[in-house]
C-alpha positions, -999 to +999 in steps of 0.1 A: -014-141-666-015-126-695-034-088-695-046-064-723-019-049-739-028-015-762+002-021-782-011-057-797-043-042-812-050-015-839-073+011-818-093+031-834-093+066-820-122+096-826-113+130-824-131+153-803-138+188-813-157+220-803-182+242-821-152+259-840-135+227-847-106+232-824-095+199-813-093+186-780-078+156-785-090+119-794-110+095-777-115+060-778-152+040-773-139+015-756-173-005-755-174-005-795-141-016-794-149-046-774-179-058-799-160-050-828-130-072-811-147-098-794-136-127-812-100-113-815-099-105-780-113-140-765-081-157-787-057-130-777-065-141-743-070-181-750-105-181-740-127-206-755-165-200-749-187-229-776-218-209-777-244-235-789-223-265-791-234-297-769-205-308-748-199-341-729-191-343-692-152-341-701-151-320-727-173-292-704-148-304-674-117-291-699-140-261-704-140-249-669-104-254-661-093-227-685-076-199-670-102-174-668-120-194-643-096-196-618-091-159-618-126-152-617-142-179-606-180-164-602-182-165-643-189-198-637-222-190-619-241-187-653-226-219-664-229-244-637-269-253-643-273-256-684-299-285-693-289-320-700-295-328-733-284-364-734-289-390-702-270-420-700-260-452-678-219-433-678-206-401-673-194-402-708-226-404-724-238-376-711-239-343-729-252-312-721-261-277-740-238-247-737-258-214-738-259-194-775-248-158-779-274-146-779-283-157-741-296-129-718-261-136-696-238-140-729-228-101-727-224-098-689-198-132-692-184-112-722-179-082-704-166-101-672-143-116-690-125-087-705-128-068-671-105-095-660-080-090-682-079-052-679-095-042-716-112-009-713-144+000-710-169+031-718-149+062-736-113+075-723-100+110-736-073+129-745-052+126-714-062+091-700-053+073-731-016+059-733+010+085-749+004+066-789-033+070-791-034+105-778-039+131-805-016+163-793+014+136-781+019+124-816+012+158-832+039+177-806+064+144-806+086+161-828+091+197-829+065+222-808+081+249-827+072+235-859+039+229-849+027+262-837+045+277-869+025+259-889-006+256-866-008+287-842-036+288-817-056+321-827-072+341-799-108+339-815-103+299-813-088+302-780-121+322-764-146+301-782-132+269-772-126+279-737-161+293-734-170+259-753-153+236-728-167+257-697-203+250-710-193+212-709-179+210-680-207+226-664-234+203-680-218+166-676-224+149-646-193+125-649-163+139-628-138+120-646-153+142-681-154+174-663-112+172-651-104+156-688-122+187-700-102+213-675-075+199-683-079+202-722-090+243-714-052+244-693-033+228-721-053+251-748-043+283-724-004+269-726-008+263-766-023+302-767+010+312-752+035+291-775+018+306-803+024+340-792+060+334-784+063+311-820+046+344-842+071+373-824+103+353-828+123+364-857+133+349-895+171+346-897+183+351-931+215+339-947+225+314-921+233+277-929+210+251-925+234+237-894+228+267-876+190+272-887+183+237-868+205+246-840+183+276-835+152+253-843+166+233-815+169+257-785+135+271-794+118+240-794+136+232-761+122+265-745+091+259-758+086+226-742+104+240-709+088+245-675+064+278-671+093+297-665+116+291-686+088+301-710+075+333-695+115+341-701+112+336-736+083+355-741+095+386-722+127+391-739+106+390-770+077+411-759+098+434-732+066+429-707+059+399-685+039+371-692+005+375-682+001+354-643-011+320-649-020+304-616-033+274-625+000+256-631+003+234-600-032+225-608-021+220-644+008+200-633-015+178-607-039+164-634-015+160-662+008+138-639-020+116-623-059+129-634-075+103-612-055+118-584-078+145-580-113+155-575-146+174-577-166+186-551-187+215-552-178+232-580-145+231-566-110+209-580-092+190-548-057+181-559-025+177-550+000+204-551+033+182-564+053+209-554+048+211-519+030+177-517-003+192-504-041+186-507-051+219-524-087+232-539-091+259-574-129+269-578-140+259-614-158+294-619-127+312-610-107+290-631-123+300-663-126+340-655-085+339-653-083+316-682-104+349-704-085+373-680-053+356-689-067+361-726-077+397-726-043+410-709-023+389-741-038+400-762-033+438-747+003+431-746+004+422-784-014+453-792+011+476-776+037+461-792+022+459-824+013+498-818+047+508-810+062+490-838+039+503-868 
């Protein structure tokens, strides 16, 4: 049986920003994708539907035994009763009429059909969209250190969007939205802190270009280490320890498997993959460390900026 595959198709993907056009990620309407596909999609699985077309007893008996009715055989409960047009003395004479597209039933069969075969539906972001549609995976893909040279998170960005995402999450309903969101706000906190470490490390002068992307090299590698690995880095650069960041397992738990997890009360159940334990981080408490984590960098960068002028 042949399923949906996102590599076969050209998907087009939104990107999702704040009020200070920081960028979350990208998203994908999956619904608008499945109008704007539908004829591409029905071939790609071998479905025929003849909207309008009159069909004889045999050629509506080949209709039916396509594939899709024997995996989901209750499509065919709009399609068992269409009027006869033609009557005859033999089965060959008759004919009957195959519904138009523009039926009542035509988009729930549609949509039945492409439920079957695993296409999409209603809008995924960032971080439930496959690796190649997601808008920080192809942008970090190559070099992190690059990146943040280039395209440092700036502490003004990093309040507004956080206090940008914590209105969201508190206004949506959907849970999936609200952990895609929290999620976004942890990976924004973790991009804050590789663009602190990226700004204090030092321009080598007079070195080859070997060496230079050797250097490149173990940076980039630290950058994209574990949390401490990091905090390492930035305290031999700093001289002061990273401000705590508690929220990793959480972190960890939603990047690895979001659906995993869930809401209730104004509280995040998941699973600690460290210790392999149910665990619960209040939402509100969340975001006051995400500022507090915040105000006490950006206290450590003025010190050190202070002692060095």
């Amino acid at each position: 049986m042949k399923m949906f595959n996102y590599d076969d198709f050209d998907i087009e993907t939104e990107i999702d920003t704040g009020n200070d056009d920081f960028v979350y990620g990208n998203y994908v309407d999956w619904d608008s994708f499945r109008i704007e596909n539908e004829e591409d999609l029905l071939e790609y699985f071998n479905v025929f539907l003849p909207w309008g077309k009159e069909l004889t007893i045999l050629e509506y008996a080949d209709f039916i035994h396509q594939e899709i009715f024997s995996i989901n055989p209750s499509l065919l409960d709009n399609l068992v009763q269409l009027p006869i047009l033609r009557q005859g003395n033999y089965t060959s004479e008759i004919s009957i009429q195959f519904p138009e597209r523009n039926d009542p039933n035509s988009n729930s069969i549609i949509s039945e059909i492409f439920d079957s075969y695993g296409v999409p539906s209603d809008v995924e972001y960032e971080f439930e969209l496959p690796d190649n549609l997601q808008y920080w995976h192809s942008m970090l893909e190559d070099s992190e250190y690059e990146y943040y040279k280039n395209y440092p998170v700036k502490f003004i960005t990093y309040k507004e969007t956080i206090h940008d995402i914590q209105l969201k999450v508190n206004t949506t309903n959907d849970e999936l939205t609200k952990k895609s969101l929290i999620l976004s706000a942890l990976i924004i906190s973790e991009s804050l802190l590789k663009s602190t470490i990226v700004e204090k490390i030092p321009k080598e002068n007079g070195i080859s270009e070997f060496s230079q992307n050797i250097l490149d090299s173990e940076i980039d590698r630290q950058l994209r280490g574990n949390v401490e690995i990091r905090n390492n880095l930035f305290k031999k650069l700093y001289k002061q320890k990273t401000p705590k960041q508690p929220w990793t397992h959480l972190r960890n738990s939603l990047a690895h498997d979001i659906e995993s997890s869930g809401i209730n009360n104004q509280e995040v159940m998941y699973i600690n993959l460290k210790e392999e334990e149910e665990e619960s981080y209040s939402i509100d408490k969340l975001f006051e460390e995400l500022m507090n984590f915040y105000h006490e960098l950006q206290l450590i960068i003025d010190e050190v900026n202070r002692i060095t002028e």
